[in-house]
Every structure is written in C-alpha cells, then in structure tokens.
C-alpha positions as CSV (number, residue, x, y, z in Angstrom):
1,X,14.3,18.5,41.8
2,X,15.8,15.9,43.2
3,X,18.5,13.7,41.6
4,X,16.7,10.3,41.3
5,X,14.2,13.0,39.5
6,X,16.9,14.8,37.6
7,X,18.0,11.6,36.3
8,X,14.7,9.4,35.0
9,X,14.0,13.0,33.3
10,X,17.6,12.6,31.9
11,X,16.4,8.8,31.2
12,X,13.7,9.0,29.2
13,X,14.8,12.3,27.6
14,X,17.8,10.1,26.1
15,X,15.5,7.2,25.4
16,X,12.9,9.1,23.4
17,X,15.8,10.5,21.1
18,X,16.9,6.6,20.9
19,X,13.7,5.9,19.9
20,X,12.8,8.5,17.6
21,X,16.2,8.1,15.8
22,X,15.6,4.2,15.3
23,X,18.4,3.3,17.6
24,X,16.8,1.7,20.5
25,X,19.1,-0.2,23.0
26,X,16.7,-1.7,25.4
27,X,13.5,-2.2,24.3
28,X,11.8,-3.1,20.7
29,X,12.0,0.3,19.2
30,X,7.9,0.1,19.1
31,X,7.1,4.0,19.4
32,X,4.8,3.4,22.0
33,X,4.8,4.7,25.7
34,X,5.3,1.6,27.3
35,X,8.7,0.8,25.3
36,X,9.6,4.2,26.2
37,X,9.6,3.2,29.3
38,X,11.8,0.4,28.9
39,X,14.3,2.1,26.7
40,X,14.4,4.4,29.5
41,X,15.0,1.5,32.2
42,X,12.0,3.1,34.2
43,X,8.4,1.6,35.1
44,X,5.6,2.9,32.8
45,X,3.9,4.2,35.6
46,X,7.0,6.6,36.8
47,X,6.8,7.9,33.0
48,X,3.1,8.5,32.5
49,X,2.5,9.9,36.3
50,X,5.5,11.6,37.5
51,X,7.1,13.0,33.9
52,X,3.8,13.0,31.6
53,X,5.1,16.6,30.5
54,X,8.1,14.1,29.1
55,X,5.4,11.5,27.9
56,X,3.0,14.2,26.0
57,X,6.4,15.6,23.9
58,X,7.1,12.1,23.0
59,X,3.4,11.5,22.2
60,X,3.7,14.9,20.2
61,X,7.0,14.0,18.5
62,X,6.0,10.3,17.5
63,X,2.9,11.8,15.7
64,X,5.1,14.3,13.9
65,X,7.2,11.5,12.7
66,X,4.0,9.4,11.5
67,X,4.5,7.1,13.9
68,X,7.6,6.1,11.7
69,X,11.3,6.5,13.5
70,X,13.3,8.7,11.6
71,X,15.7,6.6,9.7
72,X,12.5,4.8,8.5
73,X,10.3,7.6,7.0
74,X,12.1,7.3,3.6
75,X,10.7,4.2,3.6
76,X,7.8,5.2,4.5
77,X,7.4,8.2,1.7
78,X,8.9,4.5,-0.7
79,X,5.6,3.0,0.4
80,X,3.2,5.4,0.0
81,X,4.4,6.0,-3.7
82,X,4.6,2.4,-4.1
83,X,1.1,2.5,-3.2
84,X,-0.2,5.3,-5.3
85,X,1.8,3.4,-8.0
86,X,-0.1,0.1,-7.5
87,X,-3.7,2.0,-7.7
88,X,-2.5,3.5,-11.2
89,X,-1.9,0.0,-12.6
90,X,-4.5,-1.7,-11.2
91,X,-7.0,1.1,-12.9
92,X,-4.7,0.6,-16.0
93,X,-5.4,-3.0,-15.5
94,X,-9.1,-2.7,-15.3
95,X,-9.4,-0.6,-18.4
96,X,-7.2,-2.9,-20.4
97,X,-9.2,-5.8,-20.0
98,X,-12.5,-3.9,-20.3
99,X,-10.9,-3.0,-23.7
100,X,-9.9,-6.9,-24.5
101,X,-13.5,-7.8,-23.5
102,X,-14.6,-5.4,-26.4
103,X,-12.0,-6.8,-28.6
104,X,-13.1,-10.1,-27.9
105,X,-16.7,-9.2,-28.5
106,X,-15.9,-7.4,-31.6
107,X,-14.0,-10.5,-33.3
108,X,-16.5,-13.1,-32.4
109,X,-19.1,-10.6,-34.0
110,X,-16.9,-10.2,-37.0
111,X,-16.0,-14.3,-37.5
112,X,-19.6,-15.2,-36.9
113,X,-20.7,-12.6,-39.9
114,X,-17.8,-13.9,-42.2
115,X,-19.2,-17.5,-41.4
116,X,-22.5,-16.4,-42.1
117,X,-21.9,-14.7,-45.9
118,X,-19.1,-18.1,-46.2
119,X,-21.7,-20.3,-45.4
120,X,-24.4,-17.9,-48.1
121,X,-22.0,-18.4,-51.1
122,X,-22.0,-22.1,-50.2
123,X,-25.2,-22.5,-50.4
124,X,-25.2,-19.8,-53.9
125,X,-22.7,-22.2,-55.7
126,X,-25.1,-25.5,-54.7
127,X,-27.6,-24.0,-56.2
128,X,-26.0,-23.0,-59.3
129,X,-24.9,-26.5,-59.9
130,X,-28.0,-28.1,-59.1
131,X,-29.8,-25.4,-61.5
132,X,-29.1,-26.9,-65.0
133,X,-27.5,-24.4,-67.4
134,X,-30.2,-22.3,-69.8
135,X,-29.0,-23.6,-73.4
C-alpha cells in the first residue's frame, strides 16, 4: 500500500466517523457517498473505485443508523412517536365527531318531537275554547 493510499483510506475512514457522529467539517453532513467524499477532501470517483470496500461499510453503517447521524436518532425515535401519537388523535378525532354527529341528530329528533306534541296541546286548548262548555 502505498502512502497516498494509506492516507485517503485514513481520509475517508475519519470522515465517515465525522459523518456518522453528526460532526462534519467539510461537507453538508448529508449521509450520502458523494459528501463522504468531500468530508474526506477526495474525488467521488477515488472513493467509490479505488476504496469501495471503505464506501460499502459506510453504505452498511449509514443504513444501521436509519439514515439518521447518530446525535440525531433520538430525534428520530421523538418523531416516530410523535407520529404514532398524531394517528391516535386523529382516530380519537374522527370518532368524536362521529359521536357529535349522533348527538346532533338525536337533539334535532328530540326538539322536532317536543315541537310536535307543543304544537298538539295548542291546537287541544283552541279547541276547548272554541267548544262551548256542556251546561
């Protein structure tokens, strides 16, 4: 091995712990090959032909972490309950107002039957007053 070899290896061995640890210094912090590269200060093409054993184990890595640098994943497991969260309420949500749609159904049913008898006992009481009184 050679030491211009020695030391890209060295390079991107110490830029893919940069990245996966959410500390990058040259590049985005995007865990992707090409920013690998960069944090690395070697071209893509040096990193994906000559060290793709170095490229795979990041590929490898990065999928163990979710995609998600390190530092991040509690913010990642945050979102992901945030999410499961969210779906519980909005079911919560939809059942509620399934239930105030009943409610609502219920009450008009109820008034409309209360105006109904009101409106009958009106009706009863003109009758009796217009009936004259049996002597």
């Amino acid at each position: 091995m050679t030491l211009d070899h020695r030391a890209e290896r060295d390079a991107i061995t110490a830029a893919m712990q940069r990245l996966l640890n959410g500390t990058p210094q040259r590049s985005t912090g995007a865990l992707t090959t090409v920013q690998l590269a960069a944090e690395a200060g070697v071209k893509r093409w040096i990193l994906t032909h000559r060290h793709t054993d170095l490229k795979d184990e990041f590929l490898r890595r990065k999928t163990e972490a979710n995609g998600v640098p390190g530092p991040y994943q509690h913010l990642l497991a945050r979102a992901v309950d945030a999410e499961a969260a969210l779906a519980r309420l909005r079911a919560d949500n939809a059942a509620l107002r399934e239930r105030v749609e009943v409610y609502a159904q219920v009450i008009h049913e109820l008034r409309t039957e209360r105006d109904r008898k009101t409106e009958n006992a009106a009706q009863t009481r003109t009758l009796h007053a217009l009936d004259p009184a049996p002597q």
